[in-house]
C-alpha positions in Angstrom: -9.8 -14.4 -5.1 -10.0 -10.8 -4.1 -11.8 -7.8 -5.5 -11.2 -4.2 -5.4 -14.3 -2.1 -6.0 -13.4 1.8 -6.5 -15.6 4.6 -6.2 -16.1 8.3 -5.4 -14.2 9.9 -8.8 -15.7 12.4 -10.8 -15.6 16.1 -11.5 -14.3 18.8 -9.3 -13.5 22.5 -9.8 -10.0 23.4 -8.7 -9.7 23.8 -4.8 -12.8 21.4 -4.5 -12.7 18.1 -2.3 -13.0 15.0 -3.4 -13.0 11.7 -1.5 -12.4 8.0 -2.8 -13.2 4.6 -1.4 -12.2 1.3 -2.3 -13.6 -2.0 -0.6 -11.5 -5.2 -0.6 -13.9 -8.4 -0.4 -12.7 -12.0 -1.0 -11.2 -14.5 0.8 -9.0 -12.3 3.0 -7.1 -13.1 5.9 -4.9 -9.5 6.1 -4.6 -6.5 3.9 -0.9 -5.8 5.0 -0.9 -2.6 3.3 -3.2 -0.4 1.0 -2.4 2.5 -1.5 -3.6 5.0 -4.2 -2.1 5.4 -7.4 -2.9 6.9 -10.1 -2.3 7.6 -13.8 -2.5 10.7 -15.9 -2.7 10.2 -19.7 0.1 10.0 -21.7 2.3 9.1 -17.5 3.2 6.1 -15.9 1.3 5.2 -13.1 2.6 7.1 -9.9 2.1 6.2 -6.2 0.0 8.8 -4.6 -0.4 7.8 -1.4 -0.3 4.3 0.8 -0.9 3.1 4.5 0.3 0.2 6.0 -2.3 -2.4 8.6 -0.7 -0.1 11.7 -1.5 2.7 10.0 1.4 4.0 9.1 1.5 6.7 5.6 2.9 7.6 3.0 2.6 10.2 0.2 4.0 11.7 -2.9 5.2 14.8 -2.7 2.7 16.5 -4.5 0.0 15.2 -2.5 1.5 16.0 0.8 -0.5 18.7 3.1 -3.7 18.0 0.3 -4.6 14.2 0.5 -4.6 12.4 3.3 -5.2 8.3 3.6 -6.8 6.5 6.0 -8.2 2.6 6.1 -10.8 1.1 7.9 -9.1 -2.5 8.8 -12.9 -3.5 9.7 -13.9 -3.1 6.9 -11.4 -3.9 4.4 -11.7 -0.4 3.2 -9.0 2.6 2.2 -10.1 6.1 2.1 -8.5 8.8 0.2 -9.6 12.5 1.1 -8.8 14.9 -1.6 -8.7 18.5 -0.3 -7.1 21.7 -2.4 -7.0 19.7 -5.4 -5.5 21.2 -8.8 -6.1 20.4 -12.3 -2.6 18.0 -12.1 -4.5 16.3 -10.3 -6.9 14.6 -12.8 -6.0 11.4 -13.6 -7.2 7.9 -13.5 -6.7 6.5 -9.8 -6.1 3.0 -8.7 -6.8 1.4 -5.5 -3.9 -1.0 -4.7 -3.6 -3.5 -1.7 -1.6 -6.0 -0.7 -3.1 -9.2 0.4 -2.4 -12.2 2.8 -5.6 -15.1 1.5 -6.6 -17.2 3.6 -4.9 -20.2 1.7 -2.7 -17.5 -0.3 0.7 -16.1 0.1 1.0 -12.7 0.3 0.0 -11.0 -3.1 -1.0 -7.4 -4.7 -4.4 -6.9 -6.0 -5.6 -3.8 -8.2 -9.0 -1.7 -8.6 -10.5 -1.2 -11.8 -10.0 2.6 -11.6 -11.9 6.0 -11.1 -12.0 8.9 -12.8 -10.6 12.3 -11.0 -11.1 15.3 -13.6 -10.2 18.9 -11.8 -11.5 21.2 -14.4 -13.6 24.8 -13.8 
């Protein structure tokens, strides 16, 4: 089994920085590939951002030239740096990653979730 343990949400004032963490721990050969989401009331969940093992990115749109992910392979960990950030912004996020066990296939594991409010 694998867990996902979120943290860093909370409240920001427009423009503010924010930065979330989320460390994998389990029985974990590879983390092929790690991501944020996140989910705004009354939204589907959305893809905010994702990074593969080589470190490749990925980001929505709206998140492009703000956020920026990174992943410490080390430690199982994925970063997301929140810079600029606007009151669309607040929303529930998700830590996401996709997992090779060490006696499991290849599988996706989610975070419990954190908190981002961008209010003044």
């Amino acid at each position: 089994q694998v867990q996902l343990v979120e943290s860093g949400g909370g409240l920001v004032q427009p423009g503010g920085s924010l930065r979330l963490s989320c460390a994998a721990s389990g029985r974990i050969f590879r983390i092929n590939a790690m991501g944020w989401y996140r989910q705004a009331p009354g939204k589907e969940r959305e893809l905010v951002a994702s990074i593969t093992y080589t470190y490749s990115t990925n980001y929505t749109d709206s998140a492009k030239g703000r956020f920026t992910i990174s992943r410490d392979n080390g430690k199982n960990t994925v970063y997301l740096q929140m810079n600029s950030v606007k009151p669309e912004d607040t929303a529930v996020y998700y830590c996401n990653a996709l997992v090779r066990g060490l006696y499991t296939a290849e599988r996706d594991y989610w975070g419990q979730g954190t908190q981002v409010t961008v209010s003044s």
